[in-house]
Structure formats: structure tokens, C-alpha cells
C-alpha positions as CSV (number, residue, x, y, z in Angstrom):
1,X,-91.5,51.5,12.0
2,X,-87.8,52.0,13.1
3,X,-87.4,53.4,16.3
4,X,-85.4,56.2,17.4
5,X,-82.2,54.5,18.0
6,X,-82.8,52.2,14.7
7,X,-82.9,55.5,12.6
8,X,-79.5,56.9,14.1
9,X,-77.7,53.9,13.6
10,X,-78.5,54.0,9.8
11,X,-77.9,57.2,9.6
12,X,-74.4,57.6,11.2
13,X,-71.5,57.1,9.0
14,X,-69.0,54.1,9.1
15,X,-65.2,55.2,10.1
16,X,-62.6,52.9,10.0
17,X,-62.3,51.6,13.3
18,X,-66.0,50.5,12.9
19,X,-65.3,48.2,9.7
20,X,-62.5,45.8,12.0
21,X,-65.0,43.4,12.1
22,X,-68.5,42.6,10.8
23,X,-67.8,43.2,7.0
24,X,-70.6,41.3,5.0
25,X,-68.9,42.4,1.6
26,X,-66.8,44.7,-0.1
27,X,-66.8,45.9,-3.8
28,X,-64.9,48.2,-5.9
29,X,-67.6,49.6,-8.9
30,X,-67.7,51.9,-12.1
31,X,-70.9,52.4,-13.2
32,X,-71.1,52.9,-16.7
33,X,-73.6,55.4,-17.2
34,X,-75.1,56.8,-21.2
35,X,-78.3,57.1,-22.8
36,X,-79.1,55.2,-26.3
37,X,-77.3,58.0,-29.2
38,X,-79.9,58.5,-31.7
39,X,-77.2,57.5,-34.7
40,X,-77.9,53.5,-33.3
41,X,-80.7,51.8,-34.2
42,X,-82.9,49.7,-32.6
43,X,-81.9,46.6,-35.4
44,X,-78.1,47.1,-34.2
45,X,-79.2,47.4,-30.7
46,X,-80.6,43.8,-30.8
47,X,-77.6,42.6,-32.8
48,X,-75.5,43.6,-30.1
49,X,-77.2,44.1,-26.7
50,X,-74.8,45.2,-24.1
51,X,-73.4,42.3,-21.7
52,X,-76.1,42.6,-18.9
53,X,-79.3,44.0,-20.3
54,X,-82.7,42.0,-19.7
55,X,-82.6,38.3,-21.4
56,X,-85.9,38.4,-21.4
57,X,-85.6,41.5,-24.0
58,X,-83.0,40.4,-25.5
59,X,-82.2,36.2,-26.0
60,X,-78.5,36.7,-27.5
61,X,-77.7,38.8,-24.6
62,X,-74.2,37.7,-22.8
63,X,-75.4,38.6,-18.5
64,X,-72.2,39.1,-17.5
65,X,-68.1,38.6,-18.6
66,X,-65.0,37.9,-16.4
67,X,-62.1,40.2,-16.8
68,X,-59.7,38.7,-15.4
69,X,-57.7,39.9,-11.8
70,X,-61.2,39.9,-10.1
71,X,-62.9,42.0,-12.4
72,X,-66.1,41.7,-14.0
73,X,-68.6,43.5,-16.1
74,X,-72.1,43.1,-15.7
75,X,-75.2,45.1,-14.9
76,X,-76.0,45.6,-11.4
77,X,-79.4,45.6,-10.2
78,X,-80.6,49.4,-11.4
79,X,-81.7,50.7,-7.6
80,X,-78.1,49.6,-6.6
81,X,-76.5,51.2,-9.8
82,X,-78.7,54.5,-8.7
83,X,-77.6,54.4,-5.5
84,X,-73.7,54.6,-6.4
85,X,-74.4,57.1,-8.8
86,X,-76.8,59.5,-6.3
87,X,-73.4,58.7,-4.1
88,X,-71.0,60.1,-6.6
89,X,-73.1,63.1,-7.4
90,X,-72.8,66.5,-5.9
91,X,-76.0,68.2,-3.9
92,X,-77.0,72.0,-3.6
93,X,-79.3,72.8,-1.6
94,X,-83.0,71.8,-1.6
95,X,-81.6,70.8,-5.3
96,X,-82.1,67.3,-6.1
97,X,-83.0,67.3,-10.0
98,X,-84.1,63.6,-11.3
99,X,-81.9,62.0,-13.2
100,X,-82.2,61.7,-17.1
101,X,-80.1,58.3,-17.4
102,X,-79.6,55.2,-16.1
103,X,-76.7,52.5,-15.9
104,X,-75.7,50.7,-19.3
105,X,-73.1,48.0,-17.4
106,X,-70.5,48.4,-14.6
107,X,-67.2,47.0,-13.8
108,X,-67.7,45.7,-10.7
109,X,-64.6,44.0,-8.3
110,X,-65.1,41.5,-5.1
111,X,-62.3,42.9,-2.7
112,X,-61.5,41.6,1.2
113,X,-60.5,43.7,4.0
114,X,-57.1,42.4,3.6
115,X,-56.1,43.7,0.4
116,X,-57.7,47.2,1.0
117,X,-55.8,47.3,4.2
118,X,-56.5,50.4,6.0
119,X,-57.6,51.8,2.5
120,X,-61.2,51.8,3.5
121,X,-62.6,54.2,1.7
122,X,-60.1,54.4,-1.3
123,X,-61.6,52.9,-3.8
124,X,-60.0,51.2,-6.6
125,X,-57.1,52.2,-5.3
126,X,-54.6,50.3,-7.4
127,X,-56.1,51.2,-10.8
128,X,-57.5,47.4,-11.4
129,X,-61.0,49.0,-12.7
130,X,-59.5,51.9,-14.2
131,X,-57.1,50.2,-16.3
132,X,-60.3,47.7,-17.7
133,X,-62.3,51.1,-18.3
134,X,-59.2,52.3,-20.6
135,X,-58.6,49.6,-22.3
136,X,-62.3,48.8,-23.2
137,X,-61.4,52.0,-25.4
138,X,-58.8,49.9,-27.2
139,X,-61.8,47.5,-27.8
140,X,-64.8,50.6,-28.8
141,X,-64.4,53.9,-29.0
142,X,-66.6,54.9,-25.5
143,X,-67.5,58.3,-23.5
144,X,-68.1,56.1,-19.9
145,X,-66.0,57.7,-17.1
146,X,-64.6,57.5,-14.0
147,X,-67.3,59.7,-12.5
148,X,-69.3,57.3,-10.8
149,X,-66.4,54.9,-9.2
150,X,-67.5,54.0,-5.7
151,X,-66.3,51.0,-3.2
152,X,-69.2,49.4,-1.7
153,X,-69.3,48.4,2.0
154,X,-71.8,46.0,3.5
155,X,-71.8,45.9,7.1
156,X,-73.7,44.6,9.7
157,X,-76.7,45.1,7.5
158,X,-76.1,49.0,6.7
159,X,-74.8,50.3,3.4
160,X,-71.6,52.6,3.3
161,X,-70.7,54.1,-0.1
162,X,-67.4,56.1,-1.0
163,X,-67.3,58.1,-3.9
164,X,-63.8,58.1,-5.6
165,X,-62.2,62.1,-4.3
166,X,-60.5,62.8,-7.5
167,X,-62.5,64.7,-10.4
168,X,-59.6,63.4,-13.1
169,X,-61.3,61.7,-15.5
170,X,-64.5,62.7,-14.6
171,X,-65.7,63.3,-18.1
172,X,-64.7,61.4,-21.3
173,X,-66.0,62.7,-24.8
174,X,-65.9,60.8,-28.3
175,X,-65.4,62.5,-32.2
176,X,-68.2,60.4,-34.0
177,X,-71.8,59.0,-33.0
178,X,-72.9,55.6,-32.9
179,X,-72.2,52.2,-30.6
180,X,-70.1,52.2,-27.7
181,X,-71.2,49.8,-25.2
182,X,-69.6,46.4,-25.5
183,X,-71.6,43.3,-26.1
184,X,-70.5,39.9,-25.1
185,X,-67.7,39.4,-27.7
186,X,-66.0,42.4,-27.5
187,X,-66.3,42.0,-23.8
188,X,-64.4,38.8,-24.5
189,X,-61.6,40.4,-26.5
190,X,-61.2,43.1,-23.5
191,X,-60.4,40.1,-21.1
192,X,-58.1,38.5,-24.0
193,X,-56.4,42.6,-24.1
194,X,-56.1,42.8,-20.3
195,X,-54.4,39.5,-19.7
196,X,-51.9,40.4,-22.4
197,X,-51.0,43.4,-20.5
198,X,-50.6,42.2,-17.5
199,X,-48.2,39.4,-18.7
200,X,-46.4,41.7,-21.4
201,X,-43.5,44.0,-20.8
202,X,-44.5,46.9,-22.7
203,X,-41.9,49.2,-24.1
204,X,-41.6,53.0,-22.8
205,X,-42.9,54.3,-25.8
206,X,-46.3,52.0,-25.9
207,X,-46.9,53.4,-22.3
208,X,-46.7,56.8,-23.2
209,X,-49.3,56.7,-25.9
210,X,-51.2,54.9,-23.8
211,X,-51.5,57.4,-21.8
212,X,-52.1,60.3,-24.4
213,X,-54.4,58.2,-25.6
214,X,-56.9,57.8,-23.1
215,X,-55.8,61.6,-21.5
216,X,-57.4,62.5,-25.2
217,X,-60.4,61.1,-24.1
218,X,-61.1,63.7,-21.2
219,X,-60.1,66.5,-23.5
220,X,-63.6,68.5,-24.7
221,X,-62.4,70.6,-27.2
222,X,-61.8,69.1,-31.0
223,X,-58.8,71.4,-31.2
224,X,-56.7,70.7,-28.0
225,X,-57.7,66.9,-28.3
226,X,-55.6,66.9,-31.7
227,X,-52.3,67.4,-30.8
228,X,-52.4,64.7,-27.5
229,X,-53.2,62.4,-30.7
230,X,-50.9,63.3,-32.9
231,X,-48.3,63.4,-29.6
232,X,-49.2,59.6,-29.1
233,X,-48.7,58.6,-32.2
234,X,-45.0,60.3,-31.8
235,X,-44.5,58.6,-29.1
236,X,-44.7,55.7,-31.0
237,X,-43.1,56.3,-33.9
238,X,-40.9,59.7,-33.5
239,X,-37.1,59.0,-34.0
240,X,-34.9,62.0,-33.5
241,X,-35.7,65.6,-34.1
242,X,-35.2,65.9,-37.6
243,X,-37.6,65.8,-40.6
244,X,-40.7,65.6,-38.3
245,X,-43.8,66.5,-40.4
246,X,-42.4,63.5,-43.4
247,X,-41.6,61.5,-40.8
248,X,-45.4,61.4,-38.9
249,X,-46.5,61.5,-42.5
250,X,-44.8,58.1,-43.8
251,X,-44.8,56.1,-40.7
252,X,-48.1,56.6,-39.8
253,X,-49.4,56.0,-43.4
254,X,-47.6,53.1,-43.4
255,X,-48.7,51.7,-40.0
256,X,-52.3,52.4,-41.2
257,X,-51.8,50.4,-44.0
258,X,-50.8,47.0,-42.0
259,X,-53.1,47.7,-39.6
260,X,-55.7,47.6,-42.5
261,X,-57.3,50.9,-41.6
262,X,-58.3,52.9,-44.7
263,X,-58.9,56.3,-45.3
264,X,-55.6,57.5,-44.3
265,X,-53.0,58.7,-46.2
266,X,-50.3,61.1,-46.5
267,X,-52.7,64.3,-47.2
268,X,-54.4,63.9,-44.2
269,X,-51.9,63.0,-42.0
270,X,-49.6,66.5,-42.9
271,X,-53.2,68.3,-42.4
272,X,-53.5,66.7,-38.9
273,X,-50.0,67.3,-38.2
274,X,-49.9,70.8,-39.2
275,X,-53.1,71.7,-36.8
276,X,-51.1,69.5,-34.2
277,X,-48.3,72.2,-34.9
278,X,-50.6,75.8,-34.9
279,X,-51.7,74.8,-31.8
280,X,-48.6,73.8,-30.1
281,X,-47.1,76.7,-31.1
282,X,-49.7,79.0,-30.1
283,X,-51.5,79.9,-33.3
284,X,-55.3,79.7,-33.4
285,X,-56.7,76.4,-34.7
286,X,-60.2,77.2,-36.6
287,X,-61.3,73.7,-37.8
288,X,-64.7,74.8,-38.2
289,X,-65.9,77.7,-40.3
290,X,-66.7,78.8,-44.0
291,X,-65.1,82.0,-46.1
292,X,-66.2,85.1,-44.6
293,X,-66.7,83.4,-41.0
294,X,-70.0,82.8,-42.0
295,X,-69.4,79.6,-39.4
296,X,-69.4,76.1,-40.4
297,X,-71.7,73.3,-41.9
298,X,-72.6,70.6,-39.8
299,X,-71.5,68.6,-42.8
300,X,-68.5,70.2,-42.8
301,X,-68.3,69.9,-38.6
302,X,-68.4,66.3,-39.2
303,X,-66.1,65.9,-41.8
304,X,-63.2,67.5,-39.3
305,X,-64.3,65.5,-36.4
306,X,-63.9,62.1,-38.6
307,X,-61.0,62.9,-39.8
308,X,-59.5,63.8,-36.3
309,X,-61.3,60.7,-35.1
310,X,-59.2,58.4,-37.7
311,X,-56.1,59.9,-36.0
312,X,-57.7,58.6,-32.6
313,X,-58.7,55.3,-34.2
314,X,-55.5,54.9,-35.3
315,X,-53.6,55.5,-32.1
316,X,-55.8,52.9,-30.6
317,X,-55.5,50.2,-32.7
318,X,-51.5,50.6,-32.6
319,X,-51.8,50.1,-28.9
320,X,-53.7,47.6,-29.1
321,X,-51.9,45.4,-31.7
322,X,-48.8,46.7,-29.4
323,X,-49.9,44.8,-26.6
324,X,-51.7,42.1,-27.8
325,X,-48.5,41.1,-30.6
326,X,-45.4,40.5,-28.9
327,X,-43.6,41.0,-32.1
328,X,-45.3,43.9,-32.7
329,X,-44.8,45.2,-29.8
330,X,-41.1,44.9,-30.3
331,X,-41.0,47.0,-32.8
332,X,-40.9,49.9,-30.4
333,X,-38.3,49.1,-28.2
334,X,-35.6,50.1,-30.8
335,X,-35.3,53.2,-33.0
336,X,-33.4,51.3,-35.8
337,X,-35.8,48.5,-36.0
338,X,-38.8,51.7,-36.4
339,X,-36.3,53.1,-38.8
340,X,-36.3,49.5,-40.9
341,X,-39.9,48.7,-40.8
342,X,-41.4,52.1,-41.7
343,X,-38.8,54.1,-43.3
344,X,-38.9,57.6,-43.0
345,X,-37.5,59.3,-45.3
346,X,-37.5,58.0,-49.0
347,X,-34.0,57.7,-50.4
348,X,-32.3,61.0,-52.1
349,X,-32.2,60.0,-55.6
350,X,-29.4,62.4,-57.9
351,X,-29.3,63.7,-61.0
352,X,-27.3,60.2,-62.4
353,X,-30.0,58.2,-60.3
354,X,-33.0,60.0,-62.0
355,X,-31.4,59.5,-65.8
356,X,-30.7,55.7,-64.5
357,X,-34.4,55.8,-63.9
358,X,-35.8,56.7,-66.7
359,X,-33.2,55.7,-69.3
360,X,-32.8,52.2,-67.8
361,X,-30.3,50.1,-69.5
């Protein structure tokens, strides 16, 4: 039984000044927390366990993958996980409501008291995890969060845990159901994606979809979600002011096409671009929602949201083909080579032109 004294000592918090000496180990951790959706089965589930779940459950399972720059992903023993989540979580009073989910994997980072410096209780304070969280979305389309990102400090056989302050990015939602854990593969690819951003020079406009991209993520509403798509996808392939609903049309048609993604075409691109437009100028978007606001299907529900969702897919894999393909990626950095590898505007054909055409000599 702990004595008096034992009991305060556990109980009183670490400050800095404490952790000077006597650190047994420091981590940095986002806990990647969902329940099974009911759209996977338990047939895919085995096909493609999540790096970290029980070997003994599942054989092909990959326990954990490196990441690169310290990082790993893996799935921490599930009091642990619990902990840093019942750390991260906000109390009320004499209200303590069980939890209804558990950890599916976590990016976890070793870290020394030299490179947090006097950052103590900062944690992932230079984005490392954060930026392996986003990109992961590059990989599979994912609601994990930031919400449970703690740094982990063993010392002198107590426990301190620091819950990240900020609430941005707190929440992330997704358009469609189904798989969006990573299993060992894809965690492989995401470690192939992250050391190709960190060597590559990416041009502005690659930057600033990324970042629309994954702000789309913490957006909740279908509606508002749309036109921080549609903006990345400008931001990649907008040139000038003039012409802009052909020119999202065509480019992005075309940039579908060698990417090799189907279902997207010029139709649907002018409808997403013209809800992109009602709500940026301040008309009311109804995606939803039969004649005679009767509301809508759920058939009709999920139609919208997969077709918004093809924008999203869309926007990811452009990213992701931007970092990863050098030449690719160069595409960007110049509005005249955009303008000569997915041409705008077709070419104004006259009266002479037309007669040429179909009287050809």
C-alpha cells in the first residue's frame, strides 16, 4: 500500500525545472482512434488488417512500419493508447462516460530532451507527426485526427502526459464509407510519399492545395467542404482570371484522365464548379432534397456525396503524383507549361475553318 508521501509524489504534476534530469523516455503520439464502419467486411478486414493488430488474429498482419524522420506507426499497448486518449479528453464534473472506441494504430516518435529543448510540454511541435497524419490521406481517404496528440514523459518512474492545446484539427470527416486504416503496404507507400517530400522542392501552388486539401478534411458540412476542393484544385491548375468555369472544366478532366481516375468528366466537373460558385458568392447551396422539398433520398444523399468525394479524390491523387513525380511536379511551377499540357481553352475555329472541316479538300 503506498504511503502518504508515495501517493503525493504521483499525484503532483511535473514542471519543467523537474524534467533537467532523470528522463527515462520521451515520445511524441497520435493515437488513431475509429470504430470498424459497417460498409467493411469482416473478408476485407482480414485481407488487410491494420499494421499493428493481434498476429495471433490475424497471420498477414504487418506489427509495425518505419516512417522515416523517427516516426513510426504501430499499435501501442491498448491501456497506454487509453491513457493518452482519457489525457486528451475533456472532464465535467462527476462526468466520466465510458468510452465506445478504442485505438486502431498510432504514430508514435522517440524524442530526447535535446531536441524538445525547453518545449516540454509542446508536443509535436515541429509538425513531424502531423505532416505523416496528412499525408496518410494522400495514401486512404481517413477521418483519424489530431484530437488525441499527446508527448509522453517517463520520469523517474511516474507518467506525465500533455495533451496537444490547440482544438484545430480536432475533428476530420470523410464523403464515402468503407476502409481507411492503412495496412502494411500502404503504410509502406506512406513512408516512400514522406521521404519524397522531404527531399523535393515543391512548387507554391502544390503547397497550397495541400493545404486545402487536408483543411477539407476538418470541414463538416458537404456544402462548405466543396468549394476548399474545388479551391485546391485551382490552385493547381488556375491560370489567370479569365474563362474560369472552362478552364476548371478541361484541365481537370484532362488531369483525371492521366491520372487514370474514371467517372469524371466535364458534366460533373461544371456542376461542382457551379456549387463551388453559389456558395462563394453567397447563394444557398441545397445538394440534398427532392421537388416540393419533400427532402432527399438517401440514394440520392449518396449520389452527391460521391460525386463531391471524386472532386476530393482527385485533389489527392494530384498531390500525391505532385510529390512523388518530379516531372510531374514540374508541371506547376510554370503557367505556360499548365497552359501546354492541359489546354484550356479549345481553339476558336471560324466560319472558313468550319467549311475547311467539313468540306476537306
Amino acid at each position: 500500500m503506498a504511503t502518504e508521501g508515495e501517493s503525493r509524489a504521483n499525484s503532483e504534476p511535473l514542471d519543467g525545472a523537474a524534467l533537467s534530469s532523470g528522463i527515462d523516455r520521451i515520445r511524441d503520439i497520435i493515437v488513431c482512434a475509429a470504430e470498424t464502419p459497417d460498409s467493411v467486411t469482416s473478408e476485407e478486414f482480414r485481407a488487410h488488417p491494420p499494421v499493428g493488430a493481434p498476429q495471433s488474429l490475424y497471420p498477414n498482419v504487418v506489427p509495425e512500419v518505419g516512417l522515416g524522420d523517427g516516426v513510426k506507426l504501430l499499435a501501442l499497448p491498448s491501456d497506454e493508447a487509453d491513457e493518452i486518449m482519457s489525457a486528451c479528453t475533456p472532464r465535467g464534473l462527476n462526468f466520466d462516460p465510458t468510452r465506445q472506441f478504442s485505438q486502431r494504430y498510432s504514430f508514435v516518435r522517440e524524442r530526447t530532451l535535446e531536441e524538445i529543448d525547453d518545449s516540454y510540454f509542446n508536443p509535436d511541435e515541429d509538425g513531424r507527426l502531423c505532416d505523416a497524419l496528412s499525408l496518410s490521406r494522400l495514401i486512404r481517404d481517413h477521418g483519424f485526427s489530431l484530437q488525441y496528440t499527446a508527448r509522453v514523459i517517463d520520469h523517474d518512474g511516474r507518467r506525465a502526459i500533455a495533451y496537444r492545446a490547440s482544438s484545430e484539427g480536432n475533428a476530420a470527416y470523410r464523403l464515402v464509407p468503407g476502409r481507411e486504416w492503412l495496412d502494411g503496404p500502404e503504410a509502406d507507400e506512406l513512408a516512400i510519399l514522406l521521404a519524397a517530400k522531404r527531399s523535393a522542392e515543391l512548387p507554391p501552388r502544390v503547397t497550397r492545395a495541400m493545404w486545402r486539401s487536408e483543411y477539407a478534411t476538418r470541414i463538416g458540412w458537404a456544402d462548405v467542404m466543396l468549394p476548399t476542393l474545388i479551391g485546391g484544385l485551382e490552385a493547381l491548375l488556375k491560370v489567370g482570371r479569365g474563362q474560369l468555369t472552362a478552364q476548371f472544366k478541361r484541365r481537370a478532366t484532362a488531369v483525371a484522365a492521366e491520372l487514370e481516375m474514371d467517372g469524371i468528366d466535364e458534366r460533373l466537373c461544371g456542376r461542382m464548379y457551379d456549387g463551388r460558385s453559389d456558395w462563394v458568392h453567397g447563394s444557398h447551396v441545397r445538394l440534398f432534397g427532392r421537388e416540393g422539398n419533400k427532402g432527399s433520398t438517401d440514394a440520392e444523399e449518396r449520389r452527391v456525396l460521391s460525386e463531391i468525394a471524386k472532386m476530393r479524390d482527385l485533389l489527392r491523387a494530384a498531390i500525391r503524383r505532385a510529390i512523388e513525380d518530379a516531372e510531374f511536379g514540374a508541371i506547376f511551377t510554370d503557367d505556360d507549361a499548365l497552359e501546354k499540357r492541359w489546354p484550356a481553352l479549345r481553339p476558336r475555329i471560324g466560319f472558313w475553318g468550319r467549311l475547311r472541316q467539313r468540306f476537306p479538300s
